[in-house]
TORPA-4810 file (N, C-alpha, C, O; in nm, 3 decimals):
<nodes>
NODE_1_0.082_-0.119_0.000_0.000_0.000_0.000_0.086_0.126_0.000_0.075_0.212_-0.087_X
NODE_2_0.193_0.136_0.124_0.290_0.257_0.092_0.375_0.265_-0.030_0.437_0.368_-0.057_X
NODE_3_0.380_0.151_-0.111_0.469_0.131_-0.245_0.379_0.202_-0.336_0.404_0.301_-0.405_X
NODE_4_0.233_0.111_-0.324_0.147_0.237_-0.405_0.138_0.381_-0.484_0.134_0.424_-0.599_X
NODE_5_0.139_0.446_-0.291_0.123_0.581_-0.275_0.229_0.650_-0.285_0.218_0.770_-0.312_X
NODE_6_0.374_0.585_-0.262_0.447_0.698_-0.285_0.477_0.681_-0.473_0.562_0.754_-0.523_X
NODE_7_0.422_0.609_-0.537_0.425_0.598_-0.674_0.327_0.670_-0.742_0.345_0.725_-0.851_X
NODE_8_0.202_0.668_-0.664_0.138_0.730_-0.785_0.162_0.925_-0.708_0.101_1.020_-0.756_X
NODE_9_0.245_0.935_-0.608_0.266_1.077_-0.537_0.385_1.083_-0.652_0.393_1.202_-0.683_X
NODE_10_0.484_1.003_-0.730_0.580_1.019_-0.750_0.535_1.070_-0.876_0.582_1.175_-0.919_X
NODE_11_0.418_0.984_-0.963_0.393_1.015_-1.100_0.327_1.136_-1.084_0.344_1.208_-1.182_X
NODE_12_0.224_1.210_-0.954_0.212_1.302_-0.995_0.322_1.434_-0.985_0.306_1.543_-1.040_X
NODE_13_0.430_1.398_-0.905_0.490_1.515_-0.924_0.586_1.520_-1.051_0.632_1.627_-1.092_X
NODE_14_0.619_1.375_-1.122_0.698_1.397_-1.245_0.560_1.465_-1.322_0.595_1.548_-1.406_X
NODE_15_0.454_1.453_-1.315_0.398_1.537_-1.431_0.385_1.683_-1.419_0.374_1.758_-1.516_X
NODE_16_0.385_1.734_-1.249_0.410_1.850_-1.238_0.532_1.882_-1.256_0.525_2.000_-1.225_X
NODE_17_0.600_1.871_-1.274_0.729_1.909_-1.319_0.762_1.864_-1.475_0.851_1.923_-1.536_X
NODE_18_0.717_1.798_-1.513_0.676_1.847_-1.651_0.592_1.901_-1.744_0.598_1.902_-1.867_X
NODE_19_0.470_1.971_-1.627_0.344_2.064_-1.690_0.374_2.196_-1.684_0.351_2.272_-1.777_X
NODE_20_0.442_2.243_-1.539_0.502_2.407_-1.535_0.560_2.491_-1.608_0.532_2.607_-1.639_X
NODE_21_0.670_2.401_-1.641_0.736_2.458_-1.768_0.688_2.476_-1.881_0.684_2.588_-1.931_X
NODE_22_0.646_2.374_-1.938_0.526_2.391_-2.050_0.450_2.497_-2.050_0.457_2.577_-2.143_X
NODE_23_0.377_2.512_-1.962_0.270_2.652_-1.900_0.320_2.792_-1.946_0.264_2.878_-2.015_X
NODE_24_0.489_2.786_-1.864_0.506_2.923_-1.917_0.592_2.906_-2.034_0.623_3.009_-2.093_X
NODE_25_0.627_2.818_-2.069_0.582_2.851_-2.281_0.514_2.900_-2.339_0.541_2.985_-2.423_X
NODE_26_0.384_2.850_-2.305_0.303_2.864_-2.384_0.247_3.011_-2.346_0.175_3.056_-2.435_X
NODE_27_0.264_3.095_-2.236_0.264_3.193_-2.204_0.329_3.299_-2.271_0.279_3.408_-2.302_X
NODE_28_0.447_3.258_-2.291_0.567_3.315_-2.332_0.538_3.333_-2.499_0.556_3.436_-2.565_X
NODE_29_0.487_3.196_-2.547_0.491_3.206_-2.678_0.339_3.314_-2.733_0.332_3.367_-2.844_X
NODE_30_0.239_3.324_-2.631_0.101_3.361_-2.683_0.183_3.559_-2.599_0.112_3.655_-2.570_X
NODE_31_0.276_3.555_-2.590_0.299_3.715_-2.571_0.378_3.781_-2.653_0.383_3.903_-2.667_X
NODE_32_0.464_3.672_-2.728_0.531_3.675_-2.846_0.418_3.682_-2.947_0.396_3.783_-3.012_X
NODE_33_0.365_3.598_-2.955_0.254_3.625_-3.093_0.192_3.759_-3.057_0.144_3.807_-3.159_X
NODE_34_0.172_3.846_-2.941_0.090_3.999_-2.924_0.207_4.046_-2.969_0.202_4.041_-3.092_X
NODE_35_0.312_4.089_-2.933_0.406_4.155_-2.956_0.424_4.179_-3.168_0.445_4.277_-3.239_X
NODE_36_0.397_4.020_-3.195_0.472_3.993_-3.333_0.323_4.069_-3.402_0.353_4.080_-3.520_X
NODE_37_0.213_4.112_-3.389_0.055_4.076_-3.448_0.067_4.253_-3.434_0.051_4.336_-3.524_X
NODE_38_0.099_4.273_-3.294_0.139_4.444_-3.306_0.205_4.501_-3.378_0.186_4.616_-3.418_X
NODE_39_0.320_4.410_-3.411_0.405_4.496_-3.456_0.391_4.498_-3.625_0.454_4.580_-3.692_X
NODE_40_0.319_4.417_-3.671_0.265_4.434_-3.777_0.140_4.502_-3.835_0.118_4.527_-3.953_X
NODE_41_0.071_4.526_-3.740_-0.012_4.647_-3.756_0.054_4.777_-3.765_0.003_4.871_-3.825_X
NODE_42_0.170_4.785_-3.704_0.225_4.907_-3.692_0.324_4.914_-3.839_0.335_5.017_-3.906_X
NODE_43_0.385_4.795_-3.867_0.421_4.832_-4.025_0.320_4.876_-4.086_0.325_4.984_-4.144_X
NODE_44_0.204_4.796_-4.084_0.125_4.827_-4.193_0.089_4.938_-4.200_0.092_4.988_-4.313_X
NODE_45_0.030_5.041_-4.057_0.041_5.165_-4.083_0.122_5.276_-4.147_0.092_5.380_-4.206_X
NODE_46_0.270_5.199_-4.104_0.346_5.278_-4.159_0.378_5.277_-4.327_0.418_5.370_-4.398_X
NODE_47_0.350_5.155_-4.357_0.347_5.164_-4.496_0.234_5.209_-4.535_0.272_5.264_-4.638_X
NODE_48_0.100_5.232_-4.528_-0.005_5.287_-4.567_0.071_5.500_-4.562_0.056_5.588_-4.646_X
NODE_49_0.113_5.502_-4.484_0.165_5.676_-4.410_0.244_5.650_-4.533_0.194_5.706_-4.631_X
NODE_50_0.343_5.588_-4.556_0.478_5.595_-4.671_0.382_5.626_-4.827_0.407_5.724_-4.898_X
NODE_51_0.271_5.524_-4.860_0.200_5.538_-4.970_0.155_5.704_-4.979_0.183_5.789_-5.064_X
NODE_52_0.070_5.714_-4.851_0.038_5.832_-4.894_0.128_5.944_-4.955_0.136_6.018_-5.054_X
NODE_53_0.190_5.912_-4.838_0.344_6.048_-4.866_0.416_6.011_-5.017_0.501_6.086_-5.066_X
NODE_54_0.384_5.923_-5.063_0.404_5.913_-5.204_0.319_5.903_-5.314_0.349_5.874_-5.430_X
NODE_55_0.161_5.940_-5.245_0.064_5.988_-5.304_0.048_5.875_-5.396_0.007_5.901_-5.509_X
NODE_56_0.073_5.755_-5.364_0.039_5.630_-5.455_-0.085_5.590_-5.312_-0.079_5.540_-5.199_X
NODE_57_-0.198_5.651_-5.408_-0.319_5.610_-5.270_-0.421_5.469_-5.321_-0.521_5.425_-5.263_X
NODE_58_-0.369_5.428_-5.425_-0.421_5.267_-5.501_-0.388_5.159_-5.396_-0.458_5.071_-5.345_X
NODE_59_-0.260_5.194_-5.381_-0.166_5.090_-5.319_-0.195_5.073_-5.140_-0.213_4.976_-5.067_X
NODE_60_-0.188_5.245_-5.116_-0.204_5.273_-4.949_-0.373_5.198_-4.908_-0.405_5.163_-4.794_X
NODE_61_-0.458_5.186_-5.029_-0.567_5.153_-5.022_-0.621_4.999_-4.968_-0.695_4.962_-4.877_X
NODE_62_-0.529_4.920_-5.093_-0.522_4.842_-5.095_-0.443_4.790_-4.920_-0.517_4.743_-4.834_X
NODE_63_-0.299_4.808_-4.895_-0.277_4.798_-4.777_-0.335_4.825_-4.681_-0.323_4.737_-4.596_X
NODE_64_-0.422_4.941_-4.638_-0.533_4.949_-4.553_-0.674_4.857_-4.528_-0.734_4.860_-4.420_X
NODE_65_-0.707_4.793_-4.620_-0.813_4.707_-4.624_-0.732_4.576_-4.584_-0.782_4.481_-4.522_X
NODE_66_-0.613_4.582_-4.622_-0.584_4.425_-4.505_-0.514_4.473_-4.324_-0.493_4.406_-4.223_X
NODE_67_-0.499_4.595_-4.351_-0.486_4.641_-4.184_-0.589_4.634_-4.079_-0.585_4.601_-3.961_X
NODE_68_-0.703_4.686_-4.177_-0.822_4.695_-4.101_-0.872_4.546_-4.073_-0.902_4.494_-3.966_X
NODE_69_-0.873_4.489_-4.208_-0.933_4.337_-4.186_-0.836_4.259_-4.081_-0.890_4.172_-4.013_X
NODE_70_-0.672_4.287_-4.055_-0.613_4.210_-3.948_-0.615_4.243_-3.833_-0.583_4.157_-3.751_X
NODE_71_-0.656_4.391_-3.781_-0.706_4.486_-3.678_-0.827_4.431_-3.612_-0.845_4.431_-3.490_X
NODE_72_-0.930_4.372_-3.724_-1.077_4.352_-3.679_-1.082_4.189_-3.618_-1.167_4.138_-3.545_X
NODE_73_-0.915_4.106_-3.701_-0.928_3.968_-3.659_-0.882_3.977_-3.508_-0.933_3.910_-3.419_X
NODE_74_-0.798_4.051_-3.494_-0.715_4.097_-3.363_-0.799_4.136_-3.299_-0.832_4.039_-3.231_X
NODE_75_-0.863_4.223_-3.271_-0.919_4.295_-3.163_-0.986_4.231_-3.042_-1.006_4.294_-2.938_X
NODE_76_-1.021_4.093_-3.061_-1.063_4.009_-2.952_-0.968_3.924_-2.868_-0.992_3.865_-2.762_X
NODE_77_-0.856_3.929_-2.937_-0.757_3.839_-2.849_-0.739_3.894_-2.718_-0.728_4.015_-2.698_X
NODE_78_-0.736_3.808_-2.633_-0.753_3.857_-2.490_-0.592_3.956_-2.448_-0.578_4.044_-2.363_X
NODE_79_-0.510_3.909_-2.526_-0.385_4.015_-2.483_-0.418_4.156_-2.524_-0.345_4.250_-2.492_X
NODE_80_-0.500_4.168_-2.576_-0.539_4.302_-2.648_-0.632_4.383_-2.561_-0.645_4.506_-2.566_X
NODE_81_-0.701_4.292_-2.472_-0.811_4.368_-2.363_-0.807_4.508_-2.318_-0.898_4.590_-2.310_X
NODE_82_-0.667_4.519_-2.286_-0.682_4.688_-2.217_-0.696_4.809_-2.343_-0.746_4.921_-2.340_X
NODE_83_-0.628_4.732_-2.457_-0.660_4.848_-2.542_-0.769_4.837_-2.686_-0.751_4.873_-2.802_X
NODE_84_-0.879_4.777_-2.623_-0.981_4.706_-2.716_-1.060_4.873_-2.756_-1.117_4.901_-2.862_X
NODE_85_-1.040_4.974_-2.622_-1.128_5.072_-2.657_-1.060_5.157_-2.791_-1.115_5.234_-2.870_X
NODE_86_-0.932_5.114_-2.784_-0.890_5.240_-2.860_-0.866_5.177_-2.981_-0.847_5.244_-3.082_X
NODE_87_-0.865_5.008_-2.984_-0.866_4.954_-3.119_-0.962_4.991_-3.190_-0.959_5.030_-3.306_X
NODE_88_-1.073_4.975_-3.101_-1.219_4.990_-3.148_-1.183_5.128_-3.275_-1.161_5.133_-3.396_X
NODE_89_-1.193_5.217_-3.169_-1.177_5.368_-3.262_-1.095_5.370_-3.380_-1.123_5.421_-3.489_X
NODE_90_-1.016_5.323_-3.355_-0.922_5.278_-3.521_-1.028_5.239_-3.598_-1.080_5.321_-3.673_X
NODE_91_-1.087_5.078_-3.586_-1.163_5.040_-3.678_-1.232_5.116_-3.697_-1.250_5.135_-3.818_X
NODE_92_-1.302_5.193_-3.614_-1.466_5.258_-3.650_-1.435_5.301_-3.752_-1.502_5.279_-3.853_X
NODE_93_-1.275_5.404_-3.751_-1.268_5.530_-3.890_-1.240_5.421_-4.044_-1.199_5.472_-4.149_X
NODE_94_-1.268_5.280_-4.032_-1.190_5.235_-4.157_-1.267_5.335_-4.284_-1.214_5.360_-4.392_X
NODE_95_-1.379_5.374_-4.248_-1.479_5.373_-4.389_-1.445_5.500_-4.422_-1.450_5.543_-4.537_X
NODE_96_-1.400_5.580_-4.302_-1.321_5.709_-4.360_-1.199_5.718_-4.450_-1.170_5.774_-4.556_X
NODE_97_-1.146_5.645_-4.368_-0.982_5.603_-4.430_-1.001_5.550_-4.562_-0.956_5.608_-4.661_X
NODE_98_-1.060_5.455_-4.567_-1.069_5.437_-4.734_-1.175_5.531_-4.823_-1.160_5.549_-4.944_X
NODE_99_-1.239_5.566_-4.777_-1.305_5.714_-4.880_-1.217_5.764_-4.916_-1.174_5.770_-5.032_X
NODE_100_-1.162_5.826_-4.784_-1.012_5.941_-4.839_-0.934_5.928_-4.907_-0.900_6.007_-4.995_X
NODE_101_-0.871_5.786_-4.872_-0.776_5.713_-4.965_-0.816_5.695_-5.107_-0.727_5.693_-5.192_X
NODE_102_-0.976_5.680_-5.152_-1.030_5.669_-5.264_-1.060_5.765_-5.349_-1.076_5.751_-5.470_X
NODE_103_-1.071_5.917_-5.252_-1.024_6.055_-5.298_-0.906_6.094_-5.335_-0.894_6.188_-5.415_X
NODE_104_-0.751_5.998_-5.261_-0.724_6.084_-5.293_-0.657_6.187_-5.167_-0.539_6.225_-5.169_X
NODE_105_-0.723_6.211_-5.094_-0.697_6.255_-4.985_-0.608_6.271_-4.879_-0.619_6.217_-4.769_X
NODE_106_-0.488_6.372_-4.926_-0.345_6.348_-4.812_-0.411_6.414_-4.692_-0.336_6.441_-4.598_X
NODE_107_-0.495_6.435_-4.684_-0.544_6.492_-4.506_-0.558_6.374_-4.426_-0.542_6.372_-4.304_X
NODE_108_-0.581_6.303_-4.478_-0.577_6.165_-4.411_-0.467_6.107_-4.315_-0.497_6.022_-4.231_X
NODE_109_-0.365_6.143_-4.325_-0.185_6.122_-4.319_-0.210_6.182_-4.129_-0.147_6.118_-4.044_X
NODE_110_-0.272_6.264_-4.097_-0.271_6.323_-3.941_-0.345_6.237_-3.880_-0.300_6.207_-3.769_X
NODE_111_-0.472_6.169_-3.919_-0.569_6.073_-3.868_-0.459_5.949_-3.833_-0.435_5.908_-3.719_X
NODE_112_-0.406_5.905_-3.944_-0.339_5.764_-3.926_-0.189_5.780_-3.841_-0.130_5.690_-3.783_X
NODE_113_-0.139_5.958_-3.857_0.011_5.908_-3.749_-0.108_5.886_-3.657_-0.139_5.767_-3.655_X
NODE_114_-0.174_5.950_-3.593_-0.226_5.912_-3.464_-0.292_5.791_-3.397_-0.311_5.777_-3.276_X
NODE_115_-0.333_5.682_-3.524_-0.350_5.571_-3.469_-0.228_5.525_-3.481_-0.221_5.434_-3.398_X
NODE_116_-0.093_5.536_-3.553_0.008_5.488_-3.556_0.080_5.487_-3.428_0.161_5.399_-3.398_X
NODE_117_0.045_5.601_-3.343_0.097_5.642_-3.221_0.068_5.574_-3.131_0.150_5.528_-3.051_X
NODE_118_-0.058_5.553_-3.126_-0.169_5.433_-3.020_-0.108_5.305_-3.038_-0.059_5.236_-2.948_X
NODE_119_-0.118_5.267_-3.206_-0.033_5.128_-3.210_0.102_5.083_-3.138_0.145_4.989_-3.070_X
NODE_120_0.139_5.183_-3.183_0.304_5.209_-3.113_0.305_5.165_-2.948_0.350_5.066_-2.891_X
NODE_121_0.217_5.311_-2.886_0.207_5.279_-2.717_0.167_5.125_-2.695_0.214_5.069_-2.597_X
NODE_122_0.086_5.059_-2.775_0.016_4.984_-2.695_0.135_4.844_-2.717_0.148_4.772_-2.618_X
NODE_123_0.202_4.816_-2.817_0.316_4.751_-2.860_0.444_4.770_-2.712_0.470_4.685_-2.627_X
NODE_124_0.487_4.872_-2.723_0.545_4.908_-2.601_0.527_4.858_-2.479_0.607_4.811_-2.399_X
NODE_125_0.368_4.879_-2.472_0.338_4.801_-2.300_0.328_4.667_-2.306_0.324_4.589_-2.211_X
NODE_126_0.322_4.634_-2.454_0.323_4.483_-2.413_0.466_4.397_-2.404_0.518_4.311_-2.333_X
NODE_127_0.496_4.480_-2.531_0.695_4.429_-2.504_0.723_4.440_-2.349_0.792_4.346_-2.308_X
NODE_128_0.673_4.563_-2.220_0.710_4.569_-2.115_0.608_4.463_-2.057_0.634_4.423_-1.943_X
NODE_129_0.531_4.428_-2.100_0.466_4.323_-2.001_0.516_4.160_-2.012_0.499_4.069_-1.931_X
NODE_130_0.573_4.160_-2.125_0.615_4.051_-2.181_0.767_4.010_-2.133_0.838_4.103_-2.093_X
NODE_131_0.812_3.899_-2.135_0.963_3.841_-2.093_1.056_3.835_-2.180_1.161_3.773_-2.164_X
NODE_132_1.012_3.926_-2.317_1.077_3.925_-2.414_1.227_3.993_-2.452_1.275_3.978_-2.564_X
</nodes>
């Protein structure tokens, strides 16, 4: 009976000691994917800002409709929670952003540094929240 118990006490602690670590992998790796998902929103802005400023607004157009569409896949991931309000507001303006862009429209270029800016901060706090 004590041969038992200290066996199946033994199997459970080899599995805790091989579940912990695992754990914060997978931690590690789902803060890496916020970090990597941010930081590609934030190219993409910036290449949409570069189009404009080169007044190729076909192209900035085109790149904006997959920002927005990877913005809108993003916005629920739970690493994203604290800044869901201000994602939100990004998306809301997509229909602006592409009018303008479909005009034509370099006034547009002040709207987007400023979500570029938001993107930026919120990238930042997560790199600082992260073990990266």
């Amino acid at each position: 009976m004590k041969k038992a118990l200290f066996f199946i006490l033994l199997l459970v602690a080899a599995y805790l000691v091989g579940y912990w670590p695992q754990r914060g992998l997978k931690d590690d790796l789902a803060a890496a994917k916020s970090v990597t998902q941010s930081s590609r929103l934030q190219n993409q802005l910036m290449d949409i800002l570069d189009q404009v400023q080169s007044q190729n607004y076909g192209t900035a157009q085109q790149i904006a409709g997959q920002f927005f569409n990877d913005l809108r896949n993003q916005i629920n991931d739970p690493a994203y929670a604290p800044y869901r309000q201000s994602l939100q507001a990004i998306l809301d303006r997509r229909d602006a952003v592409v009018s303008a862009l479909a005009k034509a429209d370099g006034s547009i270029a002040a709207p987007l540094r400023q979500d570029l800016a938001q993107v930026h901060q919120m990238q930042e706090k997560l790199l600082s929240q992260s073990n990266l």
